[in-house]
C-alpha positions in Angstrom: 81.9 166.0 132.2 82.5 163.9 129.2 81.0 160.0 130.0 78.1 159.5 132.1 77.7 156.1 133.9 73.9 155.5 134.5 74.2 153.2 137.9 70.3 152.4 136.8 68.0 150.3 134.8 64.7 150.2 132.6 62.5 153.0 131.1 64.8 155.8 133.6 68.5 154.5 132.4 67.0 155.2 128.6 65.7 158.5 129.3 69.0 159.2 131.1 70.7 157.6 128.1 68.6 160.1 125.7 69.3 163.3 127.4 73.2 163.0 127.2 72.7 161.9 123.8 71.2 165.4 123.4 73.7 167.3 125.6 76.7 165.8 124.1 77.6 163.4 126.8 79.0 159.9 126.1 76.6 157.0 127.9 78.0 154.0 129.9 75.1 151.3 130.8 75.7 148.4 133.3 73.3 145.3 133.8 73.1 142.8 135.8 72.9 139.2 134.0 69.4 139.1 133.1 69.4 142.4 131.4 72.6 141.8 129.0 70.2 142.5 126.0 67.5 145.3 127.9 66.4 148.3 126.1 68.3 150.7 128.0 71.9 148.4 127.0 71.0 148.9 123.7 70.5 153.1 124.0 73.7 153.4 125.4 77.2 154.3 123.8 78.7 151.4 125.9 77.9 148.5 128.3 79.6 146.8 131.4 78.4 143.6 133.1 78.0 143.6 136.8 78.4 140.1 136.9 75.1 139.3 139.2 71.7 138.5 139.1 70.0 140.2 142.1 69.7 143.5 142.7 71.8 143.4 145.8 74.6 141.9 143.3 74.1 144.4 140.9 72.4 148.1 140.8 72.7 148.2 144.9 76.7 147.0 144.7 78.5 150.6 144.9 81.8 148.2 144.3 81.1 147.1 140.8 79.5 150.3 139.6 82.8 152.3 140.5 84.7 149.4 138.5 82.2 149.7 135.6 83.0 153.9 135.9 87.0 153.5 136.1 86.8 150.6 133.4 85.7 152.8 130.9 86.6 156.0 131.9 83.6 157.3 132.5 84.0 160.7 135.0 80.0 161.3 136.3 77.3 158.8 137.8 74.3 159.2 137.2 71.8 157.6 139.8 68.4 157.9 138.2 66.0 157.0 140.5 65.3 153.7 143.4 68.4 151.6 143.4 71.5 154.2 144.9 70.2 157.3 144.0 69.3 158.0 147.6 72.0 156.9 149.2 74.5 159.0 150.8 77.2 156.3 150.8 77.3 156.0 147.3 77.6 159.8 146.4 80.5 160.0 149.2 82.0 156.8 147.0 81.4 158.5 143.6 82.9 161.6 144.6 86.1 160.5 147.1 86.7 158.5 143.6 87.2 161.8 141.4 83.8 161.3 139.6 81.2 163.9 139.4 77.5 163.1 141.1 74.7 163.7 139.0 72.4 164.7 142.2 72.4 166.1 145.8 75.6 166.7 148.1 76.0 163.8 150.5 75.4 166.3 153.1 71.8 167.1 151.7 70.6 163.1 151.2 71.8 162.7 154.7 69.6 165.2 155.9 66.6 164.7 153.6 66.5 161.3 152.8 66.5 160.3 156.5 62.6 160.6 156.7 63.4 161.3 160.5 65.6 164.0 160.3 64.1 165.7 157.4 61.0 166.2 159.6 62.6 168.1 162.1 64.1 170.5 159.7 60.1 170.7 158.0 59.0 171.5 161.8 62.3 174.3 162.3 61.2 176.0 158.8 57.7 175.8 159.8 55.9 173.3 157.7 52.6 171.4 159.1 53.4 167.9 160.6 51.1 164.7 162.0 52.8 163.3 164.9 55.9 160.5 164.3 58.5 159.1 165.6 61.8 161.0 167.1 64.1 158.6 165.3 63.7 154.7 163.5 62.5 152.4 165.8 64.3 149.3 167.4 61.6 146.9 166.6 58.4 146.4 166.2 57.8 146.4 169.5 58.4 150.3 169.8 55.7 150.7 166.9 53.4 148.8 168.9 54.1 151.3 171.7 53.5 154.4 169.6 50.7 152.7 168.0 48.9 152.2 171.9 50.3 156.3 172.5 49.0 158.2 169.3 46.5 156.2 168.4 45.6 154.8 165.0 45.8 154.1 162.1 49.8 154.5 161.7 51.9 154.5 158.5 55.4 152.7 158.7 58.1 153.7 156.6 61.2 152.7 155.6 63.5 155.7 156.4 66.0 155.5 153.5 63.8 155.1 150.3 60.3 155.9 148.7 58.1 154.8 146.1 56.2 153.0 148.3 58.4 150.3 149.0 58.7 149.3 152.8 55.6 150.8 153.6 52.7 150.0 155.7 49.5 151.2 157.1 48.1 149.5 160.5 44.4 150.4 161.2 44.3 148.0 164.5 47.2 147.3 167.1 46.8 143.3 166.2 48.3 144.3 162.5 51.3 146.8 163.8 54.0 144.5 164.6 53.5 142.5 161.0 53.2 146.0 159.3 56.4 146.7 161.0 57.9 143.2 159.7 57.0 143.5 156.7 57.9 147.2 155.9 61.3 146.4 157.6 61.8 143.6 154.7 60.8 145.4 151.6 63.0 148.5 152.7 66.0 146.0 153.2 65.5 144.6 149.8 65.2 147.9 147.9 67.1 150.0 149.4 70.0 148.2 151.1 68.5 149.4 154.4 65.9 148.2 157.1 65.3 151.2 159.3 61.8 152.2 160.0 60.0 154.7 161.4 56.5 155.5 162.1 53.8 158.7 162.4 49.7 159.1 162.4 48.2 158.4 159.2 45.9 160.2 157.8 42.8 158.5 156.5 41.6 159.4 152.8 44.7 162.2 151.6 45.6 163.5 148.8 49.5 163.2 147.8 50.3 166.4 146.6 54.3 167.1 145.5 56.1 170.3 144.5 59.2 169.6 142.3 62.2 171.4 143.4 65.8 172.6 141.4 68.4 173.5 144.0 71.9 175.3 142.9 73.9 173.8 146.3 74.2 177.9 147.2 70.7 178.1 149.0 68.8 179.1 145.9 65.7 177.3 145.5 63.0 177.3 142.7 59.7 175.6 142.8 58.9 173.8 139.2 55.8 172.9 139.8 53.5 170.4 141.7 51.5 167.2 140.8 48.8 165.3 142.0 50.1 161.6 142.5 46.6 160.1 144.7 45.9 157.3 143.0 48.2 154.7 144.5 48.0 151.0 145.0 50.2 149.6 148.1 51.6 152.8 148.9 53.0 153.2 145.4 51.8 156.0 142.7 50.2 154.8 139.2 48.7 157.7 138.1 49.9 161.7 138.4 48.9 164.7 136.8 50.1 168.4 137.0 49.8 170.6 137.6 47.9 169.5 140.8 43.5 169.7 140.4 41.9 171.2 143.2 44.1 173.4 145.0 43.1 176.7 146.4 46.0 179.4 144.9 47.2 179.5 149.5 47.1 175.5 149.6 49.3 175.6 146.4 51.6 179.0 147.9 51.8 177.4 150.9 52.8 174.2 149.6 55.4 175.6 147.2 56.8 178.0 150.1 57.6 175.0 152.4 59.1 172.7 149.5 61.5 176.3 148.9 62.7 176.7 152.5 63.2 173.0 153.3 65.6 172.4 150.5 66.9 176.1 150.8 67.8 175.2 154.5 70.0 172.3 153.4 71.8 174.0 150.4 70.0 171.2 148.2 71.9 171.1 144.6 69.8 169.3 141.8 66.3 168.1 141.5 64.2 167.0 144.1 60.5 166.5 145.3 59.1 167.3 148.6 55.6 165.5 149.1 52.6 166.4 151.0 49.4 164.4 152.3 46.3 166.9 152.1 43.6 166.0 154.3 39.9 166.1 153.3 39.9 169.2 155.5 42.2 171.0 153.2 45.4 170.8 155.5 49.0 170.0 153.9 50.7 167.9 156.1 54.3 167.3 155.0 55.3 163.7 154.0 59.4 163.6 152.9 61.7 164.8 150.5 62.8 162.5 147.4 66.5 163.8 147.1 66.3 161.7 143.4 64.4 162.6 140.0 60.7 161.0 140.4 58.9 158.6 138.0 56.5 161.2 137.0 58.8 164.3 136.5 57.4 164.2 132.7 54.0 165.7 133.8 56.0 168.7 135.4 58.2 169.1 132.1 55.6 168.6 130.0 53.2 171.5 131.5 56.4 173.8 132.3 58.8 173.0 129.2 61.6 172.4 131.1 63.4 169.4 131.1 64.3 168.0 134.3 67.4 165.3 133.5 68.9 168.0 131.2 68.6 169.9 134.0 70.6 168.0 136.5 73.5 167.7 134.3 73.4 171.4 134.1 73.4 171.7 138.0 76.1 168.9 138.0 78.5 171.3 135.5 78.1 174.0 137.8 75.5 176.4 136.3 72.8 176.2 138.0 69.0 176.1 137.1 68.2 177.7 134.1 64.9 178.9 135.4 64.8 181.5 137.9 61.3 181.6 139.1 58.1 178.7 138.8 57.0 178.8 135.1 53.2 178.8 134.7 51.9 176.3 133.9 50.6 175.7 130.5 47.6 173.1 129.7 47.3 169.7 132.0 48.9 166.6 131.6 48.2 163.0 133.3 50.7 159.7 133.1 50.5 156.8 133.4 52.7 154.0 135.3 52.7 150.8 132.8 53.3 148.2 135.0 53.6 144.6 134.2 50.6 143.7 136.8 47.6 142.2 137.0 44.6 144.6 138.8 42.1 142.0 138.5 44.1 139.8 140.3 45.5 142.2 143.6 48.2 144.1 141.6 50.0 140.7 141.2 53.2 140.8 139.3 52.9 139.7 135.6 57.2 139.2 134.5 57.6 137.7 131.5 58.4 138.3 127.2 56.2 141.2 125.7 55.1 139.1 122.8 54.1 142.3 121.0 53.3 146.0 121.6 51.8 148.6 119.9 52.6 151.7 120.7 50.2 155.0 121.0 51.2 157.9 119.5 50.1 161.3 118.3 49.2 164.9 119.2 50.3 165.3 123.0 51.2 162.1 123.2 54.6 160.7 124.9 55.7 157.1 125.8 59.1 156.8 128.1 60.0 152.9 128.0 61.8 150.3 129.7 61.2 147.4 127.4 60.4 146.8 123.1 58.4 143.9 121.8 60.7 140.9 122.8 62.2 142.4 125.4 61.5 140.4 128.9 60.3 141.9 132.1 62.4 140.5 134.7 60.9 138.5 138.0 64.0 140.3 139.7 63.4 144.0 139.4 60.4 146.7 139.5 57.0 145.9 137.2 57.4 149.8 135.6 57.9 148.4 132.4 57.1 152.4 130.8 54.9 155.3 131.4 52.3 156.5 128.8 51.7 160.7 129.1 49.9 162.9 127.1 48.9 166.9 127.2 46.4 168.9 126.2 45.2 172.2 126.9 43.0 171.2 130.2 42.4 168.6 132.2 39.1 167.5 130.6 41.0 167.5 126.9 44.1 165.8 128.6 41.6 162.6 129.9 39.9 162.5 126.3 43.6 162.0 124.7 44.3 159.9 127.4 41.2 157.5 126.5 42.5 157.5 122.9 45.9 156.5 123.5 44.7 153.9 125.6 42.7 152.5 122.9 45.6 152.7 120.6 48.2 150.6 123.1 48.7 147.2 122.8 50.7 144.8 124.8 51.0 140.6 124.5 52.7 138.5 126.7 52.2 140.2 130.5 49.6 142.0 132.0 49.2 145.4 132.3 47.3 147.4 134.5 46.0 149.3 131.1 42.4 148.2 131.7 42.4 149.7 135.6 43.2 153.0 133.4 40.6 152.4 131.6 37.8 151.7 133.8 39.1 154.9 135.7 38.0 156.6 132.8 34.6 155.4 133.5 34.8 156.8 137.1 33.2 159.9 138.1 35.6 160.7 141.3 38.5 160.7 138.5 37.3 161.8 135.5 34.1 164.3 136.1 34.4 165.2 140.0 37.8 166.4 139.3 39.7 164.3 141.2 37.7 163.2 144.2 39.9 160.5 145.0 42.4 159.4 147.7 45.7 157.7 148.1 43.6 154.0 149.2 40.6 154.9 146.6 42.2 152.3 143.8 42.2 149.7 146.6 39.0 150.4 148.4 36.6 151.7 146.0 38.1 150.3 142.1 40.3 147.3 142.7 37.0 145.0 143.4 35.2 145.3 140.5 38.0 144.1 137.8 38.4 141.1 136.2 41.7 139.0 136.0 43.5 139.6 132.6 43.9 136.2 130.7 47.5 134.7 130.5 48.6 135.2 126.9 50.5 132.8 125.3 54.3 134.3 123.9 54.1 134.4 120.0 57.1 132.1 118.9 60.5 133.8 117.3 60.5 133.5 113.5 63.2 133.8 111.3 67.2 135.0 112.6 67.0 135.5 116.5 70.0 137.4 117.9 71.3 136.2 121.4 73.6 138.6 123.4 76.1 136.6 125.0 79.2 138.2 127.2 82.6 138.1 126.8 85.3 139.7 129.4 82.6 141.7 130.6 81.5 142.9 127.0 78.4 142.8 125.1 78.4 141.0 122.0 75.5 139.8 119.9 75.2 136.8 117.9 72.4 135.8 115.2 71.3 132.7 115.1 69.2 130.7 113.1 66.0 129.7 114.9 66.4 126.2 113.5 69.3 125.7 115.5 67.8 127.2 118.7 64.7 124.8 117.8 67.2 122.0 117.8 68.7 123.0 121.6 65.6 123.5 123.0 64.4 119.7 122.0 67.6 119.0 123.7 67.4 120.2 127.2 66.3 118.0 129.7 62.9 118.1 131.6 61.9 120.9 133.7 61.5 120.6 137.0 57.8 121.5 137.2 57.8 118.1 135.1 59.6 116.3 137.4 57.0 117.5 140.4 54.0 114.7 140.7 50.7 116.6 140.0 48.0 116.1 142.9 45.6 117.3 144.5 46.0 120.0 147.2 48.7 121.8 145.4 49.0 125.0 146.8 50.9 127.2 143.6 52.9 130.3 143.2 50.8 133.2 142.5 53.9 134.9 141.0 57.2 134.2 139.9 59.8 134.9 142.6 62.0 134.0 145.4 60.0 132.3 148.5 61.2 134.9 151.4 59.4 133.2 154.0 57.1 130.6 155.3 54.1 131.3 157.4 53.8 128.1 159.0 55.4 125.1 160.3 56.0 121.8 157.9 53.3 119.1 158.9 50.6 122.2 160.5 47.2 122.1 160.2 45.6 124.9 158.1 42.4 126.5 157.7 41.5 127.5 154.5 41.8 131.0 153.9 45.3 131.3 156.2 48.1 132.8 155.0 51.0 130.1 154.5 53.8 131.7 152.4 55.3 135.0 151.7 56.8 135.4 147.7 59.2 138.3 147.0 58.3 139.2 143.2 59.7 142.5 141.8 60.4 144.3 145.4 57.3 143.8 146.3 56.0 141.1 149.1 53.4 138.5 148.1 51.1 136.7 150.1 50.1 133.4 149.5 47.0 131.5 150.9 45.7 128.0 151.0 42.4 127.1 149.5 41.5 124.1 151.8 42.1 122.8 155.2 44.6 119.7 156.4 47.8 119.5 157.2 50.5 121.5 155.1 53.8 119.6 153.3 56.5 122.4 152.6 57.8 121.5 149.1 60.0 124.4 148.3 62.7 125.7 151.1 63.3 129.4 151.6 65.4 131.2 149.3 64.1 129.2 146.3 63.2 130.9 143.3 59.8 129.6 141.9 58.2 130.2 138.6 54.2 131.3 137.6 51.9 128.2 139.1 55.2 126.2 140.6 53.6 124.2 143.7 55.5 125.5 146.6 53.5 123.0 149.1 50.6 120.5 149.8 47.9 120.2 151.8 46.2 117.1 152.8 43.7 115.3 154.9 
């Protein structure tokens, strides 16, 4: 390999970016339009436009990224992680076009990354398993059926993807058929793919993972594992490792099943198999990631080896360069800095980071997506970076983690900093040793905060340089904020301008695209209903109406809506 393309984004296509920096690989970024001047554009030896602004136009468009590859020679693709990197298709693309695949075999995501099929070969190499469905169901229907068969509460999940997009929990049968809906959606939009299937959920787990390195021979060796419980909508924002609380047969049973179910698919490169443990102290297995995971740093940092070098290793040929699972040394925690508001249900916060102060320090490590300036894009995922630090145990490693809080900084979005922080403060995560689940955030934290304020965007000062494309290149152009001054005076009204102000203005929540509408145009409402659905960085968003009378769509489906937009009316 000589030039990797990174088919990716944000905080992982700049971590990709730094490791074949390190191993003496030429870097090729691509970006869709709104991300001609990101971060990880900037890291990179070279940059192709996709020429698109979605993410179905862009980092989910196998087409373009093989154009980007043979337009600048680049001979490897690296997937990173969400996007393609799970996605059999692709790899079968990248390699019947000559290029190396930074990841599994086709054979292997096929196997694994179907959720369905990887639990059969979990059942054949005898790892523990809740009941679930034989295959992704028809409809929602079927998960209606299974509900009224197994019982609840079910989980429904999209059967091509993770990260806790198109996922679901229904604790009566009256929510199924939504869940099902609604899971079915989120999977389409993130992972190019709408299949879903369903199994027993059990209440009040712990997510416990063990990070895998295959050779694509049948050797297998177990990194390590993490604790990743603390979760909102299905989705990890906290993870330590090595994981708290596990008996040494939990953790060698756990680390023998992760072994023999990539062993039994010749699995080549990193991957994670996940776990739920019950209160009761049973592992039940959950799926395999066939990708690197968000919080691979906590495993690196407690076991020195690093994971992306790694993969490019594996991808050369040579294998793993660790024979047997290191010990761990010390405890590390990270933490997932989305652009979010906690106070406000986890709603999305896109905008400019006005400013940011970084932490730093003994065991202290920031992996970023964004730089002051930088924007965080309505169109893509809220991880705007990940904060982790180390120390010798757990108790030292939440002490560095309350400094480095206090140290960070960010103006312009929220953060879900201060939910970190007020974990801190909580005895189930900080002095019970993890006595948490994966709903705790939601069920026992998410109440008690407060809405973050909206901060206003410090204005540019002095030469502002604007990245403009030509033939598919990036160039950068300074110019003098006078000017820019000069334009903006120029443009013409916006269109929140143009809307009259009234009463009964039912506003976006969140900047995004209006997927769908709840109700009919002209129907009566009760306050309280839910009347809109927003689609705001992968992730659904409800919207509600805070009166009664009769509702006046103002917005169509499809449009794309900005922070307080009114999308309807209600009136007497």
């Amino acid at each position: 390999m000589q030039k990797v393309l990174i088919a990716n984004r944000g905080e992982i296509a700049v971590r990709i970016a730094r490791a074949c920096a390190e191993a003496g690989y030429r870097s090729v970024a691509v970006y869709a339009d709104e991300d001609v001047d990101a971060m990880h554009v900037r890291h990179a030896d070279e940059a192709v436009a996709l020429g698109g602004s979605t993410a179905a136009e862009t980092y989910l468009d196998a087409d373009s990224l093989l154009a980007a590859a043979r337009a600048t020679g680049a001979d490897a693709v690296h997937p990173g992680y969400g996007f393609l990197s799970e996605s059999a298709a692709f790899a079968r693309a990248v390699e019947g076009a000559g290029l190396t695949w930074i990841g599994p075999t086709p054979e292997s995501i096929d196997a694994l990354g179907d959720k369905v099929t990887a639990r059969s070969i979990a059942r054949r190499v005898g790892a523990p398993l809740v009941p679930g469905s034989d295959g992704p169901l028809a409809d929602a229907g079927e998960a209606v059926a299974f509900a009224r068969e197994h019982g609840l509460p079910i989980v429904i999940k999209a059967a091509f993807g993770g990260g806790g997009r198109g996922l679901r929990v229904a604790r009566s049968i009256d929510e199924v058929a939504d869940a099902f809906e609604t899971a079915a959606r989120e999977a389409a939009a993130a992972f190019g793919r709408a299949e879903c299937f369903v199994e027993r959920y059990l209440e009040r787990p712990r997510h416990i993972e063990a990070q895998v390195l295959g050779d694509g021979r049948g050797g297998v060796v177990v990194v390590g594992d993490r604790d990743c419980s603390l979760q909102r909508r299905g989705q990890k924002l906290v993870e330590e490792a090595p994981a708290p609380r596990l008996e040494r047969a939990q953790r060698e049973r756990i680390h023998e099943a992760a072994r023999a179910i990539c062993a039994a698919v010749d699995y080549r490169g990193a991957g994670t198999v996940e776990f739920l443990l019950g209160a009761d102290g049973t592992a039940s297995f959950l799926e395999v990631n066939t990708r690197l995971q968000v919080e691979h740093p906590v495993t690196e940092a407690v076991t020195g080896v690093d994971l992306v070098r790694e993969q490019l290793r594996i991808a050369e040929g040579l294998g793993p360069s660790i024979a047997a699972t290191p010990e761990p040394l010390g405890h590390a925690i990270e933490l997932r800095i989305n652009a979010e508001d906690p106070g406000r249900g986890f709603l999305p916060s896109p905008g400019r980071i006005a400013s940011l102060r970084v932490p730093g320090g003994p065991g202290v490590h920031w992996d970023a997506g964004v730089e002051a300036g930088d924007a965080v894009e309505a169109a893509f995922d809220s991880l705007v970076a990940k904060l982790v630090v180390h120390a010798q145990d757990r108790d030292a490693a939440l002490v560095r983690l309350r400094r480095a809080l206090g140290e960070l900084e960010v103006r312009g979005v929220a953060t879900i900093a201060p939910l970190a922080e007020a974990l801190l403060d909580e005895p189930a995560f900080s002095t019970e040793g993890l006595a948490v689940s994966t709903q705790w955030i939601e069920d026992e934290l998410m109440p008690r905060l407060e809405p973050q304020l909206r901060a206003a965007i410090a204005p540019p000062g002095g030469l502002t340089r604007v990245p403009i494309e030509v033939d598919g290149r990036r160039v950068v152009l300074g110019l003098p904020d006078a000017l820019l001054a000069v334009a903006a005076r120029a443009e013409p009204a916006s269109s929140r301008a143009e809307q009259p102000e009234a009463d009964g203005a039912v506003r976006a929540p969140v900047p995004g695209t209006l997927a769908r509408w709840l109700v009919a145009d002209g129907e009566r409402v009760e306050a309280g209903r839910e009347v809109a659905v927003l689609d705001a960085m992968k992730l659904e968003t409800r919207v509600a109406a805070d009166r009664a009378g009769a509702l006046e769509r103002l917005v169509a489906e499809g449009a794309v809506v900005a922070l307080d937009d009114p999308i309807a009316r209600i009136s007497e």
